[in-house]
C-alpha positions in Angstrom: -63.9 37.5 -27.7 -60.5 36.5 -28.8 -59.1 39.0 -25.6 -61.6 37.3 -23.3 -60.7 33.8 -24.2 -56.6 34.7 -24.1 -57.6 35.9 -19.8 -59.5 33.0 -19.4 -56.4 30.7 -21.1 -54.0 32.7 -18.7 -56.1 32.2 -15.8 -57.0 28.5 -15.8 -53.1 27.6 -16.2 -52.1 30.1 -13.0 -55.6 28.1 -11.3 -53.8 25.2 -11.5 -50.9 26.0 -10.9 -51.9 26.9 -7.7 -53.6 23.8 -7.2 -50.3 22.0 -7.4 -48.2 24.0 -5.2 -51.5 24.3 -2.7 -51.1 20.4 -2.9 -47.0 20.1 -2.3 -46.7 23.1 0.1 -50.1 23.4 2.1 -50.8 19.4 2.4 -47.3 19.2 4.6 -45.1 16.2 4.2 -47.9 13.4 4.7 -48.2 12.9 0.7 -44.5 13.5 0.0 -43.1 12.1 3.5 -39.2 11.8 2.9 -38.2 10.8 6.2 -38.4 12.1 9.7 -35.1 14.1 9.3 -36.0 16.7 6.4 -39.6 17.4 7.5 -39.4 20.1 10.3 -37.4 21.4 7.2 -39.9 21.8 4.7 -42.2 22.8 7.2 -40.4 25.9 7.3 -40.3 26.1 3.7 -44.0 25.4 3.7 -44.9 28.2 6.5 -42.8 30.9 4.8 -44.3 30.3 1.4 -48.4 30.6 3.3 -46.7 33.8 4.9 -46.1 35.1 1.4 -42.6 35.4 2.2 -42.0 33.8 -1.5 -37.7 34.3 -1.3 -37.5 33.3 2.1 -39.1 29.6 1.0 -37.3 29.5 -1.8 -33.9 30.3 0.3 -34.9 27.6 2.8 -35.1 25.2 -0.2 -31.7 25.7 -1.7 -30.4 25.0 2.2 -32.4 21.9 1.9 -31.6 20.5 -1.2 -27.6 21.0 -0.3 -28.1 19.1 3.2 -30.8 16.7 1.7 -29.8 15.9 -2.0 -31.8 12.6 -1.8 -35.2 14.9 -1.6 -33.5 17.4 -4.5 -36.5 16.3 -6.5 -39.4 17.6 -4.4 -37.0 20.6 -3.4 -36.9 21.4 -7.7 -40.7 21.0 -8.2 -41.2 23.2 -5.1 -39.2 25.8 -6.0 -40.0 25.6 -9.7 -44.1 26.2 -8.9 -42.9 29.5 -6.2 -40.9 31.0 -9.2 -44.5 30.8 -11.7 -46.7 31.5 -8.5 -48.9 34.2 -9.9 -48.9 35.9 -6.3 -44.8 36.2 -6.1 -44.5 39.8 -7.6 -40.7 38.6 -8.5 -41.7 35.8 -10.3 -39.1 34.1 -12.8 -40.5 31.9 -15.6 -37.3 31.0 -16.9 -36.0 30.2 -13.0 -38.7 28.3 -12.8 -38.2 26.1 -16.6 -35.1 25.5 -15.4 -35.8 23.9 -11.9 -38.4 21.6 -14.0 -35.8 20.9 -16.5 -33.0 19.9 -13.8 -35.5 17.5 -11.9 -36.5 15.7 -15.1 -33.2 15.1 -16.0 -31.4 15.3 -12.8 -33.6 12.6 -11.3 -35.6 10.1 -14.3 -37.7 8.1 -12.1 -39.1 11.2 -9.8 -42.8 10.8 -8.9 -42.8 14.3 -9.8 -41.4 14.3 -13.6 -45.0 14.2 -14.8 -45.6 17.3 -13.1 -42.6 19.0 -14.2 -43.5 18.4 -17.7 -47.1 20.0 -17.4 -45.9 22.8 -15.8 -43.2 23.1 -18.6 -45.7 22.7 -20.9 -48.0 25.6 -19.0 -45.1 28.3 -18.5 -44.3 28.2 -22.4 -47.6 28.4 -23.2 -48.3 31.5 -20.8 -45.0 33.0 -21.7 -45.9 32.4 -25.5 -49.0 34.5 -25.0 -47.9 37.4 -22.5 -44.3 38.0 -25.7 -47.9 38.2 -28.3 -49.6 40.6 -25.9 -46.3 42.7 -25.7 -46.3 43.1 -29.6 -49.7 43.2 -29.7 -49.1 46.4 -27.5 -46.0 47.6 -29.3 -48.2 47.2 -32.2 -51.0 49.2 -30.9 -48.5 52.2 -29.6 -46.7 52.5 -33.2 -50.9 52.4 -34.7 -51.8 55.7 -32.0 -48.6 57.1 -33.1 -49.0 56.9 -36.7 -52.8 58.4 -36.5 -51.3 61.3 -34.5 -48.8 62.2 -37.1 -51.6 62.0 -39.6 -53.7 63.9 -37.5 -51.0 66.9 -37.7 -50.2 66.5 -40.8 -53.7 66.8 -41.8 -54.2 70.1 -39.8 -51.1 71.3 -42.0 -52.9 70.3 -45.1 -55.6 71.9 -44.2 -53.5 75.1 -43.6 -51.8 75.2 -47.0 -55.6 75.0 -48.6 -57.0 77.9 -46.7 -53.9 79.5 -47.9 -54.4 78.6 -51.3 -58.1 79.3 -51.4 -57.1 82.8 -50.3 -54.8 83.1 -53.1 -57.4 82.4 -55.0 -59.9 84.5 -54.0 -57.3 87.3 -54.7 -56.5 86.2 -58.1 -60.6 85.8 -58.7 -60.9 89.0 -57.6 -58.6 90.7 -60.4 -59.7 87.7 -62.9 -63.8 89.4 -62.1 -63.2 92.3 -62.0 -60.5 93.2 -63.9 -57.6 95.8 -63.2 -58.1 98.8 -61.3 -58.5 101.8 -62.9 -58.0 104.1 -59.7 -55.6 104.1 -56.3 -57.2 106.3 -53.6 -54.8 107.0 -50.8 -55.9 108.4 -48.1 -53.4 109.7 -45.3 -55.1 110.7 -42.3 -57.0 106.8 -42.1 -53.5 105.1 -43.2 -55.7 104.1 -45.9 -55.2 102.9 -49.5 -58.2 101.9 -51.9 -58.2 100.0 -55.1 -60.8 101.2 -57.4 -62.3 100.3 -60.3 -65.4 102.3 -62.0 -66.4 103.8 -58.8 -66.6 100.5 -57.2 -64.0 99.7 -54.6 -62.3 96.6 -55.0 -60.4 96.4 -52.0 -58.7 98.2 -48.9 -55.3 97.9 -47.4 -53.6 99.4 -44.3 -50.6 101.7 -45.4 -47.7 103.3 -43.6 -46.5 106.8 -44.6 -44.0 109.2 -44.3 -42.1 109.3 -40.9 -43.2 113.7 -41.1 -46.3 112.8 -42.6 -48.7 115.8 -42.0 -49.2 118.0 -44.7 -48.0 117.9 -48.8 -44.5 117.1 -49.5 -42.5 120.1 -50.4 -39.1 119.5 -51.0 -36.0 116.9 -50.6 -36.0 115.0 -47.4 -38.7 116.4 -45.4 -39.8 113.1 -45.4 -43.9 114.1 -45.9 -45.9 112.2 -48.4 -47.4 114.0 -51.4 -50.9 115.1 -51.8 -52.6 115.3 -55.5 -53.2 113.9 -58.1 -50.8 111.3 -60.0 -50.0 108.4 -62.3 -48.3 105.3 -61.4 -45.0 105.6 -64.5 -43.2 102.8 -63.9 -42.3 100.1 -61.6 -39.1 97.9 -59.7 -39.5 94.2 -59.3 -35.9 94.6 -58.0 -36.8 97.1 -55.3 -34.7 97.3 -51.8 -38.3 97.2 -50.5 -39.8 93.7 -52.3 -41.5 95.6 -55.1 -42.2 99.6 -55.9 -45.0 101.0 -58.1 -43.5 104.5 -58.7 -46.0 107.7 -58.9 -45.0 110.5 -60.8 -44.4 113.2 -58.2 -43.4 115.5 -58.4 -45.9 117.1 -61.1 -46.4 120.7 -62.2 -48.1 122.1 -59.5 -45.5 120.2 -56.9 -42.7 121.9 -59.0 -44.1 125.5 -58.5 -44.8 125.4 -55.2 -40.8 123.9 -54.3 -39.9 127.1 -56.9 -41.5 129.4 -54.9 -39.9 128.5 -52.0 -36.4 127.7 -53.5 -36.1 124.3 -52.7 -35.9 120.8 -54.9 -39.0 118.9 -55.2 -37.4 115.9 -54.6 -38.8 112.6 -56.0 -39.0 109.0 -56.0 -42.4 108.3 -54.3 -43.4 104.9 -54.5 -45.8 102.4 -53.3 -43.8 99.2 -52.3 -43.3 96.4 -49.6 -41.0 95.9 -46.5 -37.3 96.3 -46.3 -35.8 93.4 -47.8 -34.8 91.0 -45.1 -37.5 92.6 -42.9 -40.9 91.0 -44.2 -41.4 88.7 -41.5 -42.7 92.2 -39.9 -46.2 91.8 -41.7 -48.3 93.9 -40.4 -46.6 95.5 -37.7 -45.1 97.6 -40.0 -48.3 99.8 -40.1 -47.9 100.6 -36.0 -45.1 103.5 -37.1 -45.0 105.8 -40.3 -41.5 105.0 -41.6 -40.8 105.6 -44.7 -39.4 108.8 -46.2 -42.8 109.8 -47.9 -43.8 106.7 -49.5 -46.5 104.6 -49.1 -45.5 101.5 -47.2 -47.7 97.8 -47.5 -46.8 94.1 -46.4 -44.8 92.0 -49.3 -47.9 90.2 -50.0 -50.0 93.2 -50.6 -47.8 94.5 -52.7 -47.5 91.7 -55.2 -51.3 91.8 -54.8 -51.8 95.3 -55.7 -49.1 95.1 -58.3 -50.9 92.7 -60.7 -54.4 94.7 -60.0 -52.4 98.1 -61.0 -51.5 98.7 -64.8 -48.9 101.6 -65.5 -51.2 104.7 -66.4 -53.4 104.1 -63.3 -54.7 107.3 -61.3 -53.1 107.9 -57.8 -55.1 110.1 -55.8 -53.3 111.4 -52.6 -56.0 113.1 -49.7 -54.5 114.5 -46.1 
């Protein structure tokens, strides 16, 4: 309502201002008669403002007003109502204050200083309202603005709690079940399994050995092991994140490289990216890379690493 009433407000003091200049301008000089010289003048005046030509009657009027100062008063009102004429697109409220303030003072006794001082009254009072619509406005934008940032910021807060409750999940999931007593890796599927009393607890996507068919059988033939093993040990200050080592190579490893002449090698491990390199993620798994490991994401292996106690089986199929 309080919108509604503000128009209709607006639009009463444009309806009568319009009913003054309609009065001045359209009536002719028979009301406001100032002598025979100066009225083909404001005729002109008068015909440019009805042709909507706003500054062309408002140019005629300054001419008028310097050749006729003694009819400066009508030319002041006049020109005061054409600058607050709601049809003028360039309309100038303070212009037009300031052609009502000039006649009252400029001339005391005007027939017109009556006028002048309702229409001051009526500009200030419209211009009053249109500088509270404008911060109304302002006030409004800033409002859609502020719910927008809350609207992202709650669509970030909701990100960070799925991320939490998948955290959680994985920590329920070693909290349930308790820790593995069994890693099954198998090779062919890029598989690894986490195991616990026959049951699998979970299943991650691996990356092997950049030679990876077959059992390893010595040093730097980059191939991944197959058998059966224990994790020994472990790096939380790996190059790769974080290692689980398995204990290859074991006795039937160390026969076979014997037979043939060779060194076993060693250091097989189960560990993360390439420091520096985990923004990767999963990609990683797209190419076997390693040099017989077993390759997972940083996050997996932080996972797996608190599911996998030293001592824990590591069975290795092709």
């Amino acid at each position: 309502m309080g919108k509604k009433q503000s128009w209709r407000d607006q639009h009463r003091y444009f309806l009568f201002a319009c009913i003054i200049i309609t009065s001045i301008l359209i009536c002719g000089c028979s009301h406001f008669y100032e002598g025979y010289l100066t009225r083909p003048a404001f005729e002109e005046a008068n015909d440019f403002f009805s042709q909507g030509s706003y500054k062309a009657s408002l140019s005629k009027y300054e001419k008028i007003i310097l050749k006729y100062p003694e009819a400066g008063d009508r030319v002041l009102f006049a020109m005061g109502v054409i600058y607050a004429y709601p049809k003028n697109e360039q309309k100038d409220y303070q212009k037009s204050l300031e052609c009502f303030q000039k006649l009252i003072n400029d001339y005391p006794g005007s027939r017109y200083r009556q006028d002048s001082e309702v229409m001051i009254s009526l500009i200030n009072d419209v211009t009053s309202k249109d500088k509270r619509i404008i911060t109304q406005r302002t006030q409004i934008e800033t409002l859609e603005q502020d719910v927008k940032s809350k609207g992202n910021e709650i669509i970030t807060q909701q990100e960070k709690i799925e991320a939490l409750e998948q955290e959680v999940k994985s920590k329920a999931l070693a909290i349930q079940n308790g820790p593995a007593d069994k890693i099954l890796i198998e090779k062919k599927e890029r598989r690894l399994t986490l195991i616990l009393k026959d049951k699998l607890l979970k299943t991650y996507k691996i990356a092997l050995g950049g030679n990876p068919n077959g059992p390893k059988e010595r040093q730097g033939d980059n191939k991944t092991p197959e058998g059966t093993y224990v994790i020994d040990s472990r790096n939380k200050d790996s190059r790769y994140h974080l290692s689980l080592h398995i204990s290859y190579p074991n006795e039937r490893d160390r026969r076979r490289a014997k037979e043939l002449g060779v060194s076993p090698g060693g250091d097989i491990m189960i560990h993360g990216i390439k420091n520096g390199l985990s923004w990767v993620g999963d990609l990683h798994t797209e190419v076997d890379w390693t040099k017989g490991c077993i390759a997972v994401t940083d996050e997996e292996i932080e996972e797996i690493d608190k599911l996998v106690p030293n001592g824990t089986i590591v069975e290795i199929r092709p």
